[in-house]
C-alpha positions as CSV (number, residue, x, y, z in Angstrom):
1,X,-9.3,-17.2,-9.4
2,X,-7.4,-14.8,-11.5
3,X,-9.7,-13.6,-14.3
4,X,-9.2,-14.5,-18.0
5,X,-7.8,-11.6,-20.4
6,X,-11.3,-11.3,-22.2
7,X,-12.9,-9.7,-19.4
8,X,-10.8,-7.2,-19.4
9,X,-11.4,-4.3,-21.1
10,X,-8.7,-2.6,-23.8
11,X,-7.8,-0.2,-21.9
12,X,-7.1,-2.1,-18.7
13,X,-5.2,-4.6,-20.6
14,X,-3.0,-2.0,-22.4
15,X,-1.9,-1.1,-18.7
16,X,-1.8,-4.6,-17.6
17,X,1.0,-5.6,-20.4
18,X,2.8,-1.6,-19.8
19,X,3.1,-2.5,-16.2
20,X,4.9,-6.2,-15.5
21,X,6.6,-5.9,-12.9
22,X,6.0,-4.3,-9.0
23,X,9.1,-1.4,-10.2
24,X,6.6,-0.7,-12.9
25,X,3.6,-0.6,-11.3
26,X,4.9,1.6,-8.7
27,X,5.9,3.7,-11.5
28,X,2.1,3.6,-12.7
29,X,0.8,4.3,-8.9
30,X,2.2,7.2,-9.2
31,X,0.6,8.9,-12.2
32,X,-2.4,8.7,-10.6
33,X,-3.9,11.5,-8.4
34,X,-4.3,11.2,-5.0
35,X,-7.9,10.2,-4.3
36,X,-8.9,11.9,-1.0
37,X,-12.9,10.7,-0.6
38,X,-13.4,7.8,1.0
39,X,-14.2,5.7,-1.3
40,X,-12.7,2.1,-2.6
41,X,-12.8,1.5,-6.1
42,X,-11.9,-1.3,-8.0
43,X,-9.0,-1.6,-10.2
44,X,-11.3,-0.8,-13.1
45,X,-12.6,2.3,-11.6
46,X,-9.4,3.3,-10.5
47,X,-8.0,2.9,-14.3
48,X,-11.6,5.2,-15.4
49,X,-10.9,7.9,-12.9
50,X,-7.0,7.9,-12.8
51,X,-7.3,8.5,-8.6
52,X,-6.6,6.2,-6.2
53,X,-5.1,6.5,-2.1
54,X,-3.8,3.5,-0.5
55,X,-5.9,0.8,-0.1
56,X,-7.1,1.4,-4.5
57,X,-3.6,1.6,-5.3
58,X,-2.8,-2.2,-3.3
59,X,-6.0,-3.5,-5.5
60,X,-4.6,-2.1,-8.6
61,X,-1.6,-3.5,-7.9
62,X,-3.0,-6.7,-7.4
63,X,-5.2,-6.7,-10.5
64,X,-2.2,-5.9,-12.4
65,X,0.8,-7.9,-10.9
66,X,-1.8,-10.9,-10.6
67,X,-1.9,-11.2,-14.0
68,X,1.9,-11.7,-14.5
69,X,2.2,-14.3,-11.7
70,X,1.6,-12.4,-8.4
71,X,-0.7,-13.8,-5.7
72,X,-2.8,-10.7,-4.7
73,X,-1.6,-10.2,-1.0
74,X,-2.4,-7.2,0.8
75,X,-0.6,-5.5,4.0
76,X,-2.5,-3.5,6.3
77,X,-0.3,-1.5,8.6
78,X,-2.6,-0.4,12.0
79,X,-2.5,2.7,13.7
80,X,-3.1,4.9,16.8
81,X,-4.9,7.0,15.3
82,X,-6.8,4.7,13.1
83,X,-5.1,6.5,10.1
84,X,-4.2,2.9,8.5
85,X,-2.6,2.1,5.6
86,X,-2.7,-0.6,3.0
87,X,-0.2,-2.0,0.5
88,X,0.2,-4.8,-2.2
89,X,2.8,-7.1,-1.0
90,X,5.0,-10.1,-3.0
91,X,8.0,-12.2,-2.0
92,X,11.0,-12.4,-4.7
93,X,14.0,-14.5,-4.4
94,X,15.5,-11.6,-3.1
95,X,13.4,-11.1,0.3
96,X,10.0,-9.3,0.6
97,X,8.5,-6.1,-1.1
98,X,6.0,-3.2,-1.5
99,X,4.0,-1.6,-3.9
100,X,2.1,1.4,-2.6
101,X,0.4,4.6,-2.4
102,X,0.1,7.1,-0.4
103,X,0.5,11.0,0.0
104,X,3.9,10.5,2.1
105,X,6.7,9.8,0.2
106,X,8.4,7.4,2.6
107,X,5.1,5.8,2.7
108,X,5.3,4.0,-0.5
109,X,6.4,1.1,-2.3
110,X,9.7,-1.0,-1.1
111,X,12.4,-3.1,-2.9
112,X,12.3,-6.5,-2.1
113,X,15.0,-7.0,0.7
114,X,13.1,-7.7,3.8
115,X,13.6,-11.3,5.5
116,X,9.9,-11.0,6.4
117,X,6.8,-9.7,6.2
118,X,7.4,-8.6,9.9
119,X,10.5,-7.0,8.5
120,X,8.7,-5.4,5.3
121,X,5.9,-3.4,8.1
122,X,8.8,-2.3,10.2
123,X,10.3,-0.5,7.2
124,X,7.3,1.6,7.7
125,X,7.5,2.6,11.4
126,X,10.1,5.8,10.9
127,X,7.8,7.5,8.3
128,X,4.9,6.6,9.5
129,X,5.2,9.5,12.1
130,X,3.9,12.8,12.1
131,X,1.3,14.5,14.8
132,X,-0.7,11.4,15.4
133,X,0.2,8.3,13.5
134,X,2.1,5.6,15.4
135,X,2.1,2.1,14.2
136,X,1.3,-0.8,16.2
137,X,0.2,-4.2,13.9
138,X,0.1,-5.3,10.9
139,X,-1.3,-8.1,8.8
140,X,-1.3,-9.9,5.5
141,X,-4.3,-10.8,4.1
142,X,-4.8,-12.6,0.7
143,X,-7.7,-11.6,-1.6
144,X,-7.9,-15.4,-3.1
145,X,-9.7,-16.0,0.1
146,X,-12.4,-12.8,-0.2
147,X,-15.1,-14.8,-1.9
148,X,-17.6,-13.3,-4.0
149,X,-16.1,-10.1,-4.0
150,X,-15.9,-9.0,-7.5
151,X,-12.4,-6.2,-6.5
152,X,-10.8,-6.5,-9.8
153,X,-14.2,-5.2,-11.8
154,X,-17.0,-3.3,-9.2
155,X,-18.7,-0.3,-9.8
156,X,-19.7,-0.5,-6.5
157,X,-17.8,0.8,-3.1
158,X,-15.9,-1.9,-2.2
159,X,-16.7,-2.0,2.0
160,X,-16.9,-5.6,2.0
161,X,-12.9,-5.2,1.1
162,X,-12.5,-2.6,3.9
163,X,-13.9,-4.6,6.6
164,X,-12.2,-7.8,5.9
165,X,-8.8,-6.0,6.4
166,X,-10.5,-4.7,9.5
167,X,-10.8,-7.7,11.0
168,X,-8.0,-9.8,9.9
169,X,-5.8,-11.1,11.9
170,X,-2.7,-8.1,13.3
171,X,0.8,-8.9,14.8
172,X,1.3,-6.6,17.1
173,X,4.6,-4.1,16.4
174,X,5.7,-2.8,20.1
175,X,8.1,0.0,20.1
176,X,9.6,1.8,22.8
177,X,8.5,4.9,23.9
178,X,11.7,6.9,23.9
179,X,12.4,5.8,20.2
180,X,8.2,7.4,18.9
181,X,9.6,10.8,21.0
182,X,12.5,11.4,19.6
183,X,10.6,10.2,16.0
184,X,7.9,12.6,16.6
185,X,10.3,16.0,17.7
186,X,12.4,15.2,15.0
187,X,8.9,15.4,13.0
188,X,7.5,18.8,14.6
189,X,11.1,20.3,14.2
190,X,11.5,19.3,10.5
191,X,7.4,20.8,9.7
192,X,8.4,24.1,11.6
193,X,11.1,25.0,9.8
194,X,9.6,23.7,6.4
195,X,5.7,23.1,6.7
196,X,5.3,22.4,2.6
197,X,8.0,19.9,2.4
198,X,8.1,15.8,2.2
199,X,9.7,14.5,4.9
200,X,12.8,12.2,3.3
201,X,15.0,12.4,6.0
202,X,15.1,8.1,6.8
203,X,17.9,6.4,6.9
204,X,16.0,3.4,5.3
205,X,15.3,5.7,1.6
206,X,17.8,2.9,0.1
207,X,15.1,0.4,0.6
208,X,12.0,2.8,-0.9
209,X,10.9,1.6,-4.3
């Protein structure tokens, strides 16, 4: 149940009434440091520490964008590697969208223009590859139906969150083999020649948030 506005703190609601809309937010994500521990904060501790990587930035975004009419959905996109990836996701008139963070540019948010949510996760299959990431599922999860997880206001690592997108139920995205190869050269070539740059070659950047 989406919480009242007193148990917020000042703070959080000053960001909470900044931020109104996923363009915004996305905006906000990215004022934040990248958090590289493994940890998984809640929206409040993410607003204390000013860090967050994927999966704290999709809560944030749900804390925030609940509160002006968003159910909080969450997209986990699975991986060869196990590298996954996690991202606040809403429907508009307009088709579905993204909010996300992530240290790859072509990893984050998306407008919303995608028929589906099947659609949406495909978006993500280009820039998704480097050395050994390769995606192969996805789901959508919504955190109305985590009970008794308190991910808006913990102080506490937030596992319980982590497993439950874990175990949810994946689509499975098959791809052909030719297509990850000539992804994946086009990937070693582009680090060789400039190893300290974002890769922003897609043809999909139109769609990026």
């Amino acid at each position: 149940m989406k919480p009242e506005r007193s148990q917020f703190t000042r703070t959080e609601l000053r960001i909470i009434d900044q931020y109104r809309t996923p363009y915004q937010v996305q905006r906000y994500l990215k004022t934040l440091s990248y958090n590289h521990d493994h940890t998984i904060w809640s929206f409040r501790e993410v607003v204390k520490r000013k860090t967050a990587h994927c999966l704290e930035g999709a809560l944030t975004a749900a804390a925030i964008l609940e509160q002006h009419g968003y159910p909080p959905l969450l997209m986990s996109l699975e991986s060869v590697d196990n590298l996954d990836h996690v991202l606040f996701v809403f429907r508009a008139s307009t088709g579905w969208g993204a909010v996300g963070r992530s240290r790859d540019t072509g990893l984050h948010g998306r407008r919303p223009v995608f028929r589906s949510a099947r659609d949406l996760a495909l978006s993500y299959f280009d820039p998704y590859v480097d050395n050994s990431g390769r995606i192969t599922a996805y789901g959508v999860v919504d955190l109305n139906d985590l009970s008794r997880c308190n991910w808006r206001f913990s102080e506490s690592k937030l596992t319980r969150v982590e497993n439950y997108l874990i175990e949810c139920d994946h689509t499975d995205i098959v791809s052909s083999e030719r297509r990850y190869q000539r992804l994946l050269k086009r990937f070693k070539e582009f680090k060789a020649k400039y190893p300290n740059r974002q890769v922003t070659y897609f043809d999909n950047k139109d769609t990026w948030m």
